[in-house]
C-alpha positions as CSV (number, residue, x, y, z in Angstrom):
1,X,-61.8,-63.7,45.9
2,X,-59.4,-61.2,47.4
3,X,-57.6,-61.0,51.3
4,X,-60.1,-59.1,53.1
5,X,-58.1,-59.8,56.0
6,X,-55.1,-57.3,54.3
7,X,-57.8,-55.3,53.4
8,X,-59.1,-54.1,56.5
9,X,-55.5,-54.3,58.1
10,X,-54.4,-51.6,55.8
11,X,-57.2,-49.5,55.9
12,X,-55.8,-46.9,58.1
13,X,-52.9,-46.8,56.2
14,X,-54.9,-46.3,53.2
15,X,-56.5,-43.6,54.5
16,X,-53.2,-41.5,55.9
17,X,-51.8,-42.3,52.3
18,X,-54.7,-41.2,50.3
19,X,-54.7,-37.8,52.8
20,X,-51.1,-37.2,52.4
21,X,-50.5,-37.8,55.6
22,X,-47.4,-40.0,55.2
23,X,-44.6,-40.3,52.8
24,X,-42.0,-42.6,53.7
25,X,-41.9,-45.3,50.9
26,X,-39.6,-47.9,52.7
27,X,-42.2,-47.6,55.8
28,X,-45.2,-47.7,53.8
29,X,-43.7,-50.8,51.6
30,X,-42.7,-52.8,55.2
31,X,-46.6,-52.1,56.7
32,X,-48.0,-53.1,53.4
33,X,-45.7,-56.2,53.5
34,X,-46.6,-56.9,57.2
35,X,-50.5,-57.3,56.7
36,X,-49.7,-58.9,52.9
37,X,-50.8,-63.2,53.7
38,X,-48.2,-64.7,52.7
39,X,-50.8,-67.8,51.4
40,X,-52.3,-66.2,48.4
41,X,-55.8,-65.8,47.2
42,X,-57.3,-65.9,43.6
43,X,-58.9,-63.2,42.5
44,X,-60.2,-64.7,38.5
45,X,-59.1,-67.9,36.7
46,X,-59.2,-67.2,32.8
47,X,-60.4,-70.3,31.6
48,X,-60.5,-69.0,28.1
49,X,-59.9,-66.2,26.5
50,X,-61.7,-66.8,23.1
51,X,-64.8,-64.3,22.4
52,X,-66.7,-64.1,19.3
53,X,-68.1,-60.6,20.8
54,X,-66.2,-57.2,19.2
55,X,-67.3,-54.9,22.3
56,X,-66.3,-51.5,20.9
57,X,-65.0,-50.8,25.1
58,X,-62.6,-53.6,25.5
59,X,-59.2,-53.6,24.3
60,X,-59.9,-57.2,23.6
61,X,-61.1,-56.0,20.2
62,X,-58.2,-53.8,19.2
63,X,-55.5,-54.4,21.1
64,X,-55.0,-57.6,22.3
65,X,-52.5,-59.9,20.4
66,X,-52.0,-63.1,22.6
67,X,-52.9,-66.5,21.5
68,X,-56.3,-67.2,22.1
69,X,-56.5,-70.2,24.6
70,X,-58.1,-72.6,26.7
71,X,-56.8,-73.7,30.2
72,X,-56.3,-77.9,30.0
73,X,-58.6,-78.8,32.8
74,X,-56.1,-80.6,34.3
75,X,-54.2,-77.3,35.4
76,X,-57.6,-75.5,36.5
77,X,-58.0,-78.6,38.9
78,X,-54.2,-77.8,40.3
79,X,-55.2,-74.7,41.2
80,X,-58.4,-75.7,42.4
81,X,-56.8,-78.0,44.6
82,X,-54.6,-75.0,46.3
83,X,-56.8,-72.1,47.2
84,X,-59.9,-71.9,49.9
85,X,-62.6,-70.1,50.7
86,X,-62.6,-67.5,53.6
87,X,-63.9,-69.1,56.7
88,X,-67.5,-67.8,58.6
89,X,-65.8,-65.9,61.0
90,X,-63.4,-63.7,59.1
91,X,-66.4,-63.0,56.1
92,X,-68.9,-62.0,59.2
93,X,-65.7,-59.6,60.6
94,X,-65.5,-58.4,56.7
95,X,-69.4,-57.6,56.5
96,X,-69.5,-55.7,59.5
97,X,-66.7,-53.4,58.4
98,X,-68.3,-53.2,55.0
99,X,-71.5,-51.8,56.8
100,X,-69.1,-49.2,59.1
101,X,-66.9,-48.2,56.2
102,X,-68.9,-48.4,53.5
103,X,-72.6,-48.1,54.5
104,X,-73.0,-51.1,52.7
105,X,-75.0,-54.2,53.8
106,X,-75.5,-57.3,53.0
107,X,-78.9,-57.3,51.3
108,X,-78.1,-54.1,49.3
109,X,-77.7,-54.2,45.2
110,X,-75.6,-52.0,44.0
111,X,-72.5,-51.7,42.2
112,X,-70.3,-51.3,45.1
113,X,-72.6,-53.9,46.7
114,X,-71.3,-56.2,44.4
115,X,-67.8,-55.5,44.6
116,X,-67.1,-55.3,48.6
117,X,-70.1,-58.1,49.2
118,X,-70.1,-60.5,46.3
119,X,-66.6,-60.3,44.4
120,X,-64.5,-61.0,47.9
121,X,-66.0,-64.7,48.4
122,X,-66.4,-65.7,44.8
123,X,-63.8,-67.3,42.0
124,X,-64.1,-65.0,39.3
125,X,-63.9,-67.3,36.2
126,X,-63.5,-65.1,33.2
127,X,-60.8,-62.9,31.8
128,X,-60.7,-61.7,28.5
129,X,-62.6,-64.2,27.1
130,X,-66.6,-65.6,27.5
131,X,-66.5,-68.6,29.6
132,X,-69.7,-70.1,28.0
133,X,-67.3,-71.1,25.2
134,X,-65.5,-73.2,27.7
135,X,-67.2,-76.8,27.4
136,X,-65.4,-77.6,31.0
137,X,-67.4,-75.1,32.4
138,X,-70.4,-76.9,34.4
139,X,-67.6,-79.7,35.3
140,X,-65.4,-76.3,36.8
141,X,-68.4,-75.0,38.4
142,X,-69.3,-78.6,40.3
143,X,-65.3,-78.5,41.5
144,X,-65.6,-75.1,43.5
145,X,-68.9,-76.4,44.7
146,X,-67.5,-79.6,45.9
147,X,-64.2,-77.6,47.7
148,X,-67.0,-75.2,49.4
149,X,-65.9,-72.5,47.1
150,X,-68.2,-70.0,45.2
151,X,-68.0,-69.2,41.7
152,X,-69.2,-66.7,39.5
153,X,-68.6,-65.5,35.8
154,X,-69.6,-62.2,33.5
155,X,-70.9,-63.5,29.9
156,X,-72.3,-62.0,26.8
157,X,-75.8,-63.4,26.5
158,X,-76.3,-64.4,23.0
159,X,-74.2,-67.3,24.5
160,X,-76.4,-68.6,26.2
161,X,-76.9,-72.2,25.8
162,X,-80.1,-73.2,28.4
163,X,-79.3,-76.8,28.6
164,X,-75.6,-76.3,29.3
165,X,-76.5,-73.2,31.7
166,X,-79.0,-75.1,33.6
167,X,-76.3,-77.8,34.2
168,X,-74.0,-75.0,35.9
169,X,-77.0,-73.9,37.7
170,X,-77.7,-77.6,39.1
171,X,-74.0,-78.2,39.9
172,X,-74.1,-74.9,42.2
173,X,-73.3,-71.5,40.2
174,X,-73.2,-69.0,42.3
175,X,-73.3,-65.8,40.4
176,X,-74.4,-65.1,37.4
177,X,-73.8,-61.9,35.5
178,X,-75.1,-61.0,31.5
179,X,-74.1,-57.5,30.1
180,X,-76.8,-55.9,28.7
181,X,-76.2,-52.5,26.6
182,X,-79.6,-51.7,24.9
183,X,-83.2,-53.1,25.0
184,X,-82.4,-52.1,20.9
185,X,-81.5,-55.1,19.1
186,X,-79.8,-52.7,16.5
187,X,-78.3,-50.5,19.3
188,X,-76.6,-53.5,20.9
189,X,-75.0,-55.0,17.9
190,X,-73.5,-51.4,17.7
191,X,-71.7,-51.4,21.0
192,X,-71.5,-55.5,21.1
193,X,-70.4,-56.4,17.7
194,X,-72.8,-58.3,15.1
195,X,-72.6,-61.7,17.5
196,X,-74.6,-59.6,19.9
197,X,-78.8,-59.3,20.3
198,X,-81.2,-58.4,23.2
199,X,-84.2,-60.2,22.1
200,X,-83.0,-63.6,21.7
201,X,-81.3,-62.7,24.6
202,X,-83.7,-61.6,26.8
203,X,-85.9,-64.8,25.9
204,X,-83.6,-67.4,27.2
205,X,-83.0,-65.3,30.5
206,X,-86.5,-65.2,31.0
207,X,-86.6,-68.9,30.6
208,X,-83.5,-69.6,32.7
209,X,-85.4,-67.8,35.8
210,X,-88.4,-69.9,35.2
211,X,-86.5,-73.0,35.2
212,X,-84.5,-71.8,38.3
213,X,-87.6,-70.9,40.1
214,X,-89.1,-74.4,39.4
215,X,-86.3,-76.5,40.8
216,X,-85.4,-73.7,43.4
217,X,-81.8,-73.2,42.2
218,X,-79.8,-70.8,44.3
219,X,-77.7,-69.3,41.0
220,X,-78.1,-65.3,41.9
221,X,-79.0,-63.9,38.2
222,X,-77.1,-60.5,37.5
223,X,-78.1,-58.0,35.0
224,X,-75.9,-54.9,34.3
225,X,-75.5,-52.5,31.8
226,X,-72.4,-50.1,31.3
227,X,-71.7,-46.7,31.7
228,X,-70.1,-45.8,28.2
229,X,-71.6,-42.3,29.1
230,X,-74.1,-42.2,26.1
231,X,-76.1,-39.3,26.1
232,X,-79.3,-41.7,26.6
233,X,-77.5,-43.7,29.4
234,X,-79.7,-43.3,32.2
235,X,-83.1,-43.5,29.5
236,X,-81.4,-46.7,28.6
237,X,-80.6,-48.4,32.1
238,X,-83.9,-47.5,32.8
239,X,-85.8,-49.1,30.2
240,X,-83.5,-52.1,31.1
241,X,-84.4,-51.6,34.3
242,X,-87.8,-51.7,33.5
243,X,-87.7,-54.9,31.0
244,X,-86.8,-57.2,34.0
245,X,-88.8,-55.3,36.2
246,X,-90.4,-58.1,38.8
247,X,-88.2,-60.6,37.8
248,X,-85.6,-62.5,39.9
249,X,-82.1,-60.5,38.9
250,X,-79.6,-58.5,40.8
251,X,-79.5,-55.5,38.5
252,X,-77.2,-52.0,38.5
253,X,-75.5,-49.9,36.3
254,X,-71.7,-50.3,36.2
255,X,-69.2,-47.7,35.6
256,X,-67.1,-48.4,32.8
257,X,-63.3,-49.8,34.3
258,X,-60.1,-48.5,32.3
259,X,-61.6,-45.7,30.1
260,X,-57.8,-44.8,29.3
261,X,-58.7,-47.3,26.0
262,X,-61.1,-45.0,24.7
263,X,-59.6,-41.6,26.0
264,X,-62.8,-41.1,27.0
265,X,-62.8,-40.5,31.3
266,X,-66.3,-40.0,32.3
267,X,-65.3,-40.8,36.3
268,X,-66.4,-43.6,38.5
269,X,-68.7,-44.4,41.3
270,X,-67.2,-47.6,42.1
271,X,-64.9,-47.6,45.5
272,X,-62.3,-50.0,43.9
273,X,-61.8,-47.8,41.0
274,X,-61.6,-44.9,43.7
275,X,-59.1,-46.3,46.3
276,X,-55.3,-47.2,45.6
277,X,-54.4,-50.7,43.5
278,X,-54.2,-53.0,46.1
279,X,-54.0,-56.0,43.8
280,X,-50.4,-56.6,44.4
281,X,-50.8,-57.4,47.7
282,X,-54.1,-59.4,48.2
283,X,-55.2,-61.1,45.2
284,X,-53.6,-63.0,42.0
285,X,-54.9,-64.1,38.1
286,X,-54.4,-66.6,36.5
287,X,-54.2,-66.5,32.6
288,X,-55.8,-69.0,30.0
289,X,-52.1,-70.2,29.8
290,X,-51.4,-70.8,33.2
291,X,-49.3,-67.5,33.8
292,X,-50.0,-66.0,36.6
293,X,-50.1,-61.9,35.5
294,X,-49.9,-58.5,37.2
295,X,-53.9,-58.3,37.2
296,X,-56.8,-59.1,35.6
297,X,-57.0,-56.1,33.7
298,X,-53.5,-57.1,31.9
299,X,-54.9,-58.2,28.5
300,X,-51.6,-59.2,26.5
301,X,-49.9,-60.8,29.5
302,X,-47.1,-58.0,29.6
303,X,-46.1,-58.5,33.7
304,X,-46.1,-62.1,34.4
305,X,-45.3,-62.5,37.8
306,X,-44.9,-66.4,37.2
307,X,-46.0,-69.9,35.8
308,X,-49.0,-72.2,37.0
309,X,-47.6,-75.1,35.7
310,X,-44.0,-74.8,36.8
311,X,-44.6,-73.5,40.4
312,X,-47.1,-73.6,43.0
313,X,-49.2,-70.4,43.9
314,X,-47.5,-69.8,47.1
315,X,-44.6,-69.9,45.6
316,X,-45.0,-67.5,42.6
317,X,-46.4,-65.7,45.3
318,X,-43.5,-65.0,47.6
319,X,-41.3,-65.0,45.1
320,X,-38.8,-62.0,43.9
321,X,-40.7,-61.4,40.7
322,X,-43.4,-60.6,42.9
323,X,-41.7,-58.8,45.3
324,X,-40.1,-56.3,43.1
325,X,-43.6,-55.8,41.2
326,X,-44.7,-54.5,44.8
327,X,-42.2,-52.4,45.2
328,X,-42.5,-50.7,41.4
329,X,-46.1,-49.6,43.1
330,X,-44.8,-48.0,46.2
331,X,-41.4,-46.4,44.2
332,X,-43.3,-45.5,41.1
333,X,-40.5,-47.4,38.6
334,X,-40.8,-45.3,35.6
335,X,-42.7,-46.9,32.6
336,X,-44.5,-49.3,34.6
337,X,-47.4,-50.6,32.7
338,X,-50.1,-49.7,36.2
339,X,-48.7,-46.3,35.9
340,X,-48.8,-46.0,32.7
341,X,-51.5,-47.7,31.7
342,X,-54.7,-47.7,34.1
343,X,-57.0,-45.6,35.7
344,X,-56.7,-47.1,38.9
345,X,-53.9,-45.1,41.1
346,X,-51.1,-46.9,42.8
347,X,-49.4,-46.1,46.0
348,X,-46.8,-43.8,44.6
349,X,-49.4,-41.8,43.2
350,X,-49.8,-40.3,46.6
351,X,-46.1,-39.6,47.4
């Protein structure tokens, strides 16, 4: 989830900022302050971030050096038991200025569909790990359910264990999304690492939607392939394309996010890779460890903004830690890891 509420509120702002139109730092930080909630929302929990998956894109694979963990269930159900979902009214205000902003509605597929339609009223529960190697899972998945809270979670495929899946489809899985790089078996394992396959793969997806159609689960199925921009990339997404063809899936092709890893920028067609980091101000993640960090896309924990299992969210929150990290975005503080770091620009990008 993230504050659509501080979304729109800012949007003007956003769009003076991003047209150079103002430049006062101290105003921009107090207006950005003004429409920030001060009861926060979580974007992703990290239940785990173990992965037996060497994806040649993610830093995961070369770069990260943190403990591999899993959250005590315990802790997920403390933060469970402090966040809700976004009530009917303000999600129908958000859809209708998704439609006027964006040109986006609400039966669309697409990737910025998915971002501004499906990522807003979910719980995002994977990091930098694959949450089918969380047991706790199906037992996470029936908490959100039971708290009127959607969930959803990215996975590599091979992991697919029907029996256990089919439990998280019964106890009210949202979303659903497996990454798919090549209808090549060989192809895949390149990009994927060994642990990876499409054919195996593809089986059990197929048999998940039969089972879902039977017993008329509502779990949305999502199939996407990245943009690593391969020379074959669009012959590849569309034989994809064409292997679930007439099947129930939500299927795009998603631009790659933080190509800085591979020095390799290819551009974007996503709006949130487009627009200003607003992160700081309308969503927080939680770590496998508890720690709450500067974003999801911070893969050795090097800002922690705070501690799950010390303090509550509101309070990590509102807290100076917090505070100062906002203000690093709008005074551009020199060696900052978003500035450095990220493809995303932050606020002082445009002053």
């Amino acid at each position: 989830m993230f504050d659509v509420d501080f979304y729109m509120k800012i949007n003007d702002l956003r769009k003076k900022l991003e047209a150079g139109a103002i430049k006062d730092r101290e105003f921009i930080l107090d207006a950005l302050e003004e429409a920030r909630s001060k009861n926060p929302i979580i974007y992703n929990i990290e239940t785990t971030n173990a992965c037996n998956m060497r994806c040649k894109m993610c830093p995961r694979t070369t770069m990260m050096t943190r403990e591999i963990e899993t959250m005590e269930s315990s802790l997920f159900q403390k933060i469970v038991d402090q966040i809700n979902p976004h009530s009917p009214e303000l999600w129908g205000k958000w859809e209708n200025f998704v439609t006027k902003e964006y040109g986006i509605t609400k039966r669309m597929m697409s990737e910025n569909h998915f971002f501004l339609m499906i990522i807003p009223k979910v719980i995002q529960l994977h990091g930098y790990g694959d949450p089918l190697l969380d047991r706790n899972m199906p037992q996470y998945v029936q908490l959100l359910t039971s708290r009127g809270i959607q969930s959803y979670f990215s996975c590599n495929p091979a992991n697919i264990d029907v029996d256990k899946t089919i439990e998280m489809f019964r106890n009210g899985l949202d979303y659903i999304k497996y990454s798919i790089e090549s209808i090549d078996d060989r192809s895949h394992k390149k990009i994927r690492g060994e642990a990876s396959n499409f054919t195996q793969s593809y089986d059990k997806i197929v048999q998940l939607l039969d089972l879902k159609k039977r017993h008329n689960y509502k779990t949305t199925v999502i199939i996407t392939m990245l943009d690593l921009n391969r020379t074959a990339q669009t012959q590849e997404f569309e034989m994809l394309r064409k292997a679930f063809e007439g099947l129930d899936v939500y299927i795009y092709l998603k631009s790659e996010d933080q190509q800085w890893y591979r020095k390799d920028y290819h551009g974007t067609r996503s709006i949130h890779w487009s627009e200003f980091c607003k992160h700081p101000w309308m969503s927080m993640t939680v770590k496998s460890n508890g720690e709450i960090a500067m974003c999801m896309e911070d893969f050795n924990n090097e800002i922690i903004l705070g501690d799950t299992k010390k303090d509550s969210l509101y309070q990590i929150w509102n807290n100076g830690e917090y505070q100062q990290f906002r203000k690093d975005h709008v005074f551009g503080t020199k060696k900052m890891k978003c500035a450095d770091r990220c493809d995303m620009k932050i606020v002082s990008d445009y002053l």
